[in-house]
N, C-alpha and C positions, 0 to 999 in steps of 0.2 A: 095659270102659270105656263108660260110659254116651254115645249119642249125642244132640247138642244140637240142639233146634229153631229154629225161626225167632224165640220172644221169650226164649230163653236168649241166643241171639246177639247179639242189643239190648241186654239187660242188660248181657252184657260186653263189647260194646264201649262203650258207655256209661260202665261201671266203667273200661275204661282211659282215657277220656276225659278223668272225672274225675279219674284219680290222675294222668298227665305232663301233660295240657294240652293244646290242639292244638296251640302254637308246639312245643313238644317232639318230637311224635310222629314228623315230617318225618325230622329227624336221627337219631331212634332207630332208625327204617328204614332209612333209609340206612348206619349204621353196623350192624346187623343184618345189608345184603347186605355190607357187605364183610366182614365176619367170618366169613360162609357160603363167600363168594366165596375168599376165603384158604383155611381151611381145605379144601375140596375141593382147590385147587391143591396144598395140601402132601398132604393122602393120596392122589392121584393120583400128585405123585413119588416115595409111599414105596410105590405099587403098584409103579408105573417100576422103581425101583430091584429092586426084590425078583423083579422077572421078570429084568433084566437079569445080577443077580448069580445067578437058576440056571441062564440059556442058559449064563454063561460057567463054562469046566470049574478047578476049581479044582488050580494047582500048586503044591507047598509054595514057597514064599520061597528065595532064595541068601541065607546068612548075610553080612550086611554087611563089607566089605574094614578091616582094621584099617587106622586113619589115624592115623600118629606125628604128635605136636604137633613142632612145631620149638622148637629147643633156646632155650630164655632169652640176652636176649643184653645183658650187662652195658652199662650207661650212667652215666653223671657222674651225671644226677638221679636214679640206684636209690641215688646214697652218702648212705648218714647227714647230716642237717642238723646235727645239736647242733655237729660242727666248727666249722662255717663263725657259730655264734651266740656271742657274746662270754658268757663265766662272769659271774655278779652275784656279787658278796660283801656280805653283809649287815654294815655297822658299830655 
C-alpha cells in the first residue's frame, strides 16, 4: 500500500470536500463514530459470551416433563348455529 504524503492528503481531502459538502461532513462523522462505537460493543459481547460459554462446563439437557393438555370442555357456544338460523325457502 502505497504511503501518502503531505499534497496527496490536500488532494483528498479536498476531494471529499468537494463531493459531501462541509454542512454534511459533521453528521457523516458523527454517525461514522457511532457505528464504530456500536459495532465494538457488540463484538466485545460476542468476545464476553464466547469466554463465558467455555469457563462454563457443559451438561447435557433433562429431557423436558411431558405436559397433558386439559380435556376440551363442552359449551352452549361450541353447538352448531344453523339451529338457532331460521331456513329460507325460495318461491
Amino acid at each position: 500500500m502505497p504511503k501518502l504524503g503531505g499534497w496527496e492528503w490536500v488532494i483528498l481531502i479536498a476531494l471529499v470536500l468537494l463531493l459531501f459538502g462541509a454542512k454534511r461532513l459533521p453528521d457523516a462523522a458523527r454517525g461514522l463514530g457511532r457505528s464504530l462505537r456500536i459495532f465494538k460493543s457488540e463484538t466485545k459481547g460476542l468476545i464476553d459470551d464466547a469466554k463465558s460459554e467455555a469457563a462454563e462446563p457443559t451438561t447435557p439437557a433433562a429431557p423436558p416433563a411431558a405436559v397433558e393438555a386439559p380435556a376440551p370442555v363442552a359449551t352452549e357456544a361450541a353447538a352448531p348455529q344453523a339451529a338457532a338460523a331460521p331456513e329460507r325457502t325460495e318461491s
